[in-house]
C-alpha positions as CSV (number, residue, x, y, z in Angstrom):
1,X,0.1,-6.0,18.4
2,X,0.3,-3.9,14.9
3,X,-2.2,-1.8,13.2
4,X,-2.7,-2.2,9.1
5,X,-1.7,0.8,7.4
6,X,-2.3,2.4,4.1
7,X,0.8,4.2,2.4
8,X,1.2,6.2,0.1
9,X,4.5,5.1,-2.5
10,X,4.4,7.8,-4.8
11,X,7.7,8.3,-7.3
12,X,10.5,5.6,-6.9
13,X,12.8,9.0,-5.7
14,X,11.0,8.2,-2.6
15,X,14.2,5.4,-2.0
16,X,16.4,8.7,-2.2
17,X,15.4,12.0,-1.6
18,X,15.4,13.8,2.1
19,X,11.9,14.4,2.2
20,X,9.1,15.4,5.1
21,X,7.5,11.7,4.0
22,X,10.5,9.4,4.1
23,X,11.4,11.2,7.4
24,X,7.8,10.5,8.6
25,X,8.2,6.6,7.3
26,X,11.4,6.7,9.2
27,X,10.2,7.6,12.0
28,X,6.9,5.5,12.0
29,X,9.5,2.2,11.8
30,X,10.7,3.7,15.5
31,X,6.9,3.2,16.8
32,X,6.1,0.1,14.9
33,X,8.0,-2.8,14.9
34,X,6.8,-6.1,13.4
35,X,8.1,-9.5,13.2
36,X,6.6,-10.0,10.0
37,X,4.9,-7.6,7.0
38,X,2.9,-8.9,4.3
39,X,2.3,-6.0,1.6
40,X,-0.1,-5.5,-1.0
41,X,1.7,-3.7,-3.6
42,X,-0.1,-1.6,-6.9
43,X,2.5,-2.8,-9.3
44,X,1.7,-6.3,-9.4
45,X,-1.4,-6.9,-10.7
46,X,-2.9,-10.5,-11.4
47,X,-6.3,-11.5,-11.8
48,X,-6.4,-14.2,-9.0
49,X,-4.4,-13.3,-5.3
50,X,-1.3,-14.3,-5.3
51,X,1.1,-14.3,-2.8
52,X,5.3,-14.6,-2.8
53,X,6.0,-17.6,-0.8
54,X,9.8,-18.6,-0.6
55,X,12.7,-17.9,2.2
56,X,15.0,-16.6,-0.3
57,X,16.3,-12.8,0.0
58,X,14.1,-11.3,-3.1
59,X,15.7,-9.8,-6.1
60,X,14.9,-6.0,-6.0
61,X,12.8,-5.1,-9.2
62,X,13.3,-1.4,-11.4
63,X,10.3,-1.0,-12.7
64,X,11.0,2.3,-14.0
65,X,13.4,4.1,-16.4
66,X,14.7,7.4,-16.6
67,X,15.6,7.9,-13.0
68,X,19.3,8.5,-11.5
69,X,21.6,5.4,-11.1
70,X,21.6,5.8,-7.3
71,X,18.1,4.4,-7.4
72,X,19.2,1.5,-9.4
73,X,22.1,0.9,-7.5
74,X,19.7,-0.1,-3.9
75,X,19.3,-3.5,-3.4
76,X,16.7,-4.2,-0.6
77,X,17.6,-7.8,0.6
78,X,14.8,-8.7,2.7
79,X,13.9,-12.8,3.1
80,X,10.7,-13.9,2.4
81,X,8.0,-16.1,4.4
82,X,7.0,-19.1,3.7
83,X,5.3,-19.2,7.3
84,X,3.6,-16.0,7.2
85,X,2.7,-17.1,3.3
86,X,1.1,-20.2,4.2
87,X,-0.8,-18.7,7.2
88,X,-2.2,-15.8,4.7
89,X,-3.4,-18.4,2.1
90,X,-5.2,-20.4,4.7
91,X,-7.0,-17.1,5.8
92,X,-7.5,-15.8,2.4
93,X,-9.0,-19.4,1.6
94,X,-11.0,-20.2,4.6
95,X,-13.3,-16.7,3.5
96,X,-13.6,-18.2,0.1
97,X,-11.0,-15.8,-1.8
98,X,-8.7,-17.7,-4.8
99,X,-5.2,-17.4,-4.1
100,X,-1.8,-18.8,-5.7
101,X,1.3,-18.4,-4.6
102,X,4.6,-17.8,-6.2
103,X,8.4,-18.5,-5.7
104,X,10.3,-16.2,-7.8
105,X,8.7,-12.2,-8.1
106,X,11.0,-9.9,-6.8
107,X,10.0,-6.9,-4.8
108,X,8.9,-4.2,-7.0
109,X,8.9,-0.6,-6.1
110,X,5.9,0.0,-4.7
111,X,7.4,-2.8,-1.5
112,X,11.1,-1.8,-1.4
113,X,11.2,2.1,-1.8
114,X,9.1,2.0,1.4
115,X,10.3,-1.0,3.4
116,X,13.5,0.7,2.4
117,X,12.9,3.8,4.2
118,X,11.1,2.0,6.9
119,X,13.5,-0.9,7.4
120,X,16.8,0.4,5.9
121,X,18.2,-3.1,7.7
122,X,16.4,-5.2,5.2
123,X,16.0,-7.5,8.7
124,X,12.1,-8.3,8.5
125,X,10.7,-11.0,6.6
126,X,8.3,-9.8,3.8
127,X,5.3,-11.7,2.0
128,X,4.3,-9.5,-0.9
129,X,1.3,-9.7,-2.3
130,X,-0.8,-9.1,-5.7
131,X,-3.7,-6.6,-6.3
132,X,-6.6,-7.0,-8.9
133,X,-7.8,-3.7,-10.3
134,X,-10.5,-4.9,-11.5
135,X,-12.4,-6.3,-8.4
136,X,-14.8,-4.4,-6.6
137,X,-13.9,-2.6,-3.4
138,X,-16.2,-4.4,-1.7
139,X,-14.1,-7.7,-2.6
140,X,-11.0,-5.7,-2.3
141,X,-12.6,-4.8,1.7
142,X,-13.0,-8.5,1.6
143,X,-9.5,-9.8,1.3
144,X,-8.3,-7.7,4.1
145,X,-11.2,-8.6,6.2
146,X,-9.9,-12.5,5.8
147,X,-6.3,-11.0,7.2
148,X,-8.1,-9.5,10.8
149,X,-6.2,-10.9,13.5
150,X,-2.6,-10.9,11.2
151,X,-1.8,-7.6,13.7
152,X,-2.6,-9.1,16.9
153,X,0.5,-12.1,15.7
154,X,3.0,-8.7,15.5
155,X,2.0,-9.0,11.6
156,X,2.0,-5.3,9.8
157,X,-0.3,-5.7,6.5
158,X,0.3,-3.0,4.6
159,X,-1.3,-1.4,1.6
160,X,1.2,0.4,-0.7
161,X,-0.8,2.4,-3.1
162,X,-1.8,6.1,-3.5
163,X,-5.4,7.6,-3.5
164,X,-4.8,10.3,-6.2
165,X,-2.2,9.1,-9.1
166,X,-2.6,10.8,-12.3
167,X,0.2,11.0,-13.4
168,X,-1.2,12.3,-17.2
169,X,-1.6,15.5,-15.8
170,X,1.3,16.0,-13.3
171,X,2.5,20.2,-12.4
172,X,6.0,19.6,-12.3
173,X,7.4,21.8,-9.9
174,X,4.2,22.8,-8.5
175,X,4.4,22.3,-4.6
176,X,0.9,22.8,-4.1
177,X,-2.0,20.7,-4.9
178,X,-4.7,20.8,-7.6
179,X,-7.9,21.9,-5.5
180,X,-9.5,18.7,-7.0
181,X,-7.2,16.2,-5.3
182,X,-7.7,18.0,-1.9
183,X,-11.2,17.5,-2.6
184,X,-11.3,13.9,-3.3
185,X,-9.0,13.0,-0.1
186,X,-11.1,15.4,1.7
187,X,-14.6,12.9,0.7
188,X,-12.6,10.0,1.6
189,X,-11.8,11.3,5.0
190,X,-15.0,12.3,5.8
191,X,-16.6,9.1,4.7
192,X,-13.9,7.1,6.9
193,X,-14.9,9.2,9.8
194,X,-18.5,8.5,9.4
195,X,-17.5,4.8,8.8
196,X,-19.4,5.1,5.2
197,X,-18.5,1.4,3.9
198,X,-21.4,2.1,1.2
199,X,-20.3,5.8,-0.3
200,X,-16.3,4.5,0.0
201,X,-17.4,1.4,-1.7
202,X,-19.2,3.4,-4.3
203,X,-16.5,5.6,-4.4
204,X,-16.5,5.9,-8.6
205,X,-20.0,7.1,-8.7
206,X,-20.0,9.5,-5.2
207,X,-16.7,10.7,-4.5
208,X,-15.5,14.6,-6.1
209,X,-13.4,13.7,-9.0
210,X,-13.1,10.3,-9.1
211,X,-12.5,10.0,-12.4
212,X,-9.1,12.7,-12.1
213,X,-8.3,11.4,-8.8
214,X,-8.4,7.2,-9.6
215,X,-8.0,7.5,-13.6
216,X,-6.8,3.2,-13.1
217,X,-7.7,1.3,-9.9
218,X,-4.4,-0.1,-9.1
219,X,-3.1,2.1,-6.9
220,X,-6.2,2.8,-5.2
221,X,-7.2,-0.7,-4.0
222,X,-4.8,-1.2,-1.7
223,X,-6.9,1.6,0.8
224,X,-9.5,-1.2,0.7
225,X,-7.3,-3.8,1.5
226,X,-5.6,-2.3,4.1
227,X,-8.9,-0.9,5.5
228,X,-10.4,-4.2,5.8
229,X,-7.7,-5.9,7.4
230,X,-7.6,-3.4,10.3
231,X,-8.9,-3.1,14.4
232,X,-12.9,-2.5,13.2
233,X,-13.1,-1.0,17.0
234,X,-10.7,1.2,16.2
235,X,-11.2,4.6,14.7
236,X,-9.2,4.9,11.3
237,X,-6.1,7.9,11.9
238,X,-4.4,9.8,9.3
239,X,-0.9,9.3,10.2
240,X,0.4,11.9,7.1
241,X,-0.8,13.8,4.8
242,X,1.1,16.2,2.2
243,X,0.8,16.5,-1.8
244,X,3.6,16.6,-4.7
245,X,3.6,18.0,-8.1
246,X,0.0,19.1,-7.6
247,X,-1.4,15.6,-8.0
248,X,0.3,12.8,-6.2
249,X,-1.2,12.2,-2.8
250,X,0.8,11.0,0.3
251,X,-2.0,10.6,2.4
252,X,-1.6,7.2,4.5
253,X,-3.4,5.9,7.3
254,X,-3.6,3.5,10.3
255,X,-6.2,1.3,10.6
């Protein structure tokens, strides 16, 4: 049995820099150890669920420019699913929820740069999955609701998002964070802990900051899903929490 976890991807240097948070996602790999991991990922966006259903080994996807060739040189080679595919759809479709799948998407960087500090082995299959910005995150609650039960199969769902992204108005070389972006985690905690689904759901209109904090939706959503999908008897955990360049969050949690 797995929990569903939300966390946090933040820059692609994630894949190479000795940081507190990769070391954390190394050492959360030791205590968690799936047979399968279906992820949710903030940089593939399509209006109707779609899911990566094939047994190949994925193409690794640079969806970024500027960085330093080591990052371009990684290749994650994890196989896909199309078991742990076909058993998502069916769950997905029995709670009503429109899904296609797809054979060819690569992994982008918001799977690989973590599943590559998770997982250096590449030895787990992966079905990645596609996020709509533009549904509500009661809908978004609703999709991993359908997936309950995935963990207790030794399934890890995963969101791979970030709760604050801005990256318009990044401090580089600040090591501290904006007071704002405290804040706004700081509502979402305590929301969680009072189990809140109706202020987390109307997040945009409630929380501190929203608008700073969630400028897009993308990489926000995949809290919801991951939420959703978890143990509802079980208390949600913050399993890290630290800040970069003032406002990129790496706040992830266990569900």
């Amino acid at each position: 049995m797995v929990p569903s976890l939300f966390l946090a991807h933040g820059s692609p240097m994630l894949a190479i820099e000795q940081t507190e948070y990769a070391a954390f996602l190394a050492q959360l790999a030791q205590r968690i150890r799936p047979k399968a991991i279906v992820i949710f990922t903030a940089h593939w966006e399509t209006e109707v669920t779609t899911i990566s259903s094939s047994d190949d080994v994925y193409d690794t996807i640079y969806d970024f420019y500027g960085f330093p060739d080591e990052l371009y040189k990684i290749r994650y080679l994890a196989r896909g699913s199309s078991i742990v595919a076909a058993n998502v759809k069916e769950r997905l479709q029995k709670n009503g929820i429109a899904v296609q799948t797809d054979t060819t998407r690569g992994l982008d960087h918001g799977s690989w740069t973590l599943l590559h500090r998770m997982y250096p082995e590449a030895d787990i299959p992966v079905v990645q999955v596609s996020v709509n910005p533009y549904t509500e995150p009661r809908e978004q609650y609703r999709i991993g609701e359908a997936l309950r039960g995935l963990g207790d199969e030794d399934i890890l769902v995963i969101g791979s998002g970030v709760t604050v992204h801005n990256l318009r108005i990044i401090k580089w070389g600040q090591t501290t964070p904006e007071p704002w972006a405290v804040e706004f985690d700081e509502w979402l905690l305590g929301r969680l802990e009072q189990d809140d689904q109706e202020a987390l759901f109307d997040y945009a209109a409630q929380a501190p900051h929203a608008r700073l904090a969630v400028p897009r939706a993308e990489h926000f959503v995949p809290f919801y899903i991951a939420w959703g999908s978890g143990n509802p008897q079980r208390k949600p955990s913050v399993i890290h929490r630290s800040y970069d360049l003032g406002t990129l969050s790496y706040l992830s949690l266990e569900f």
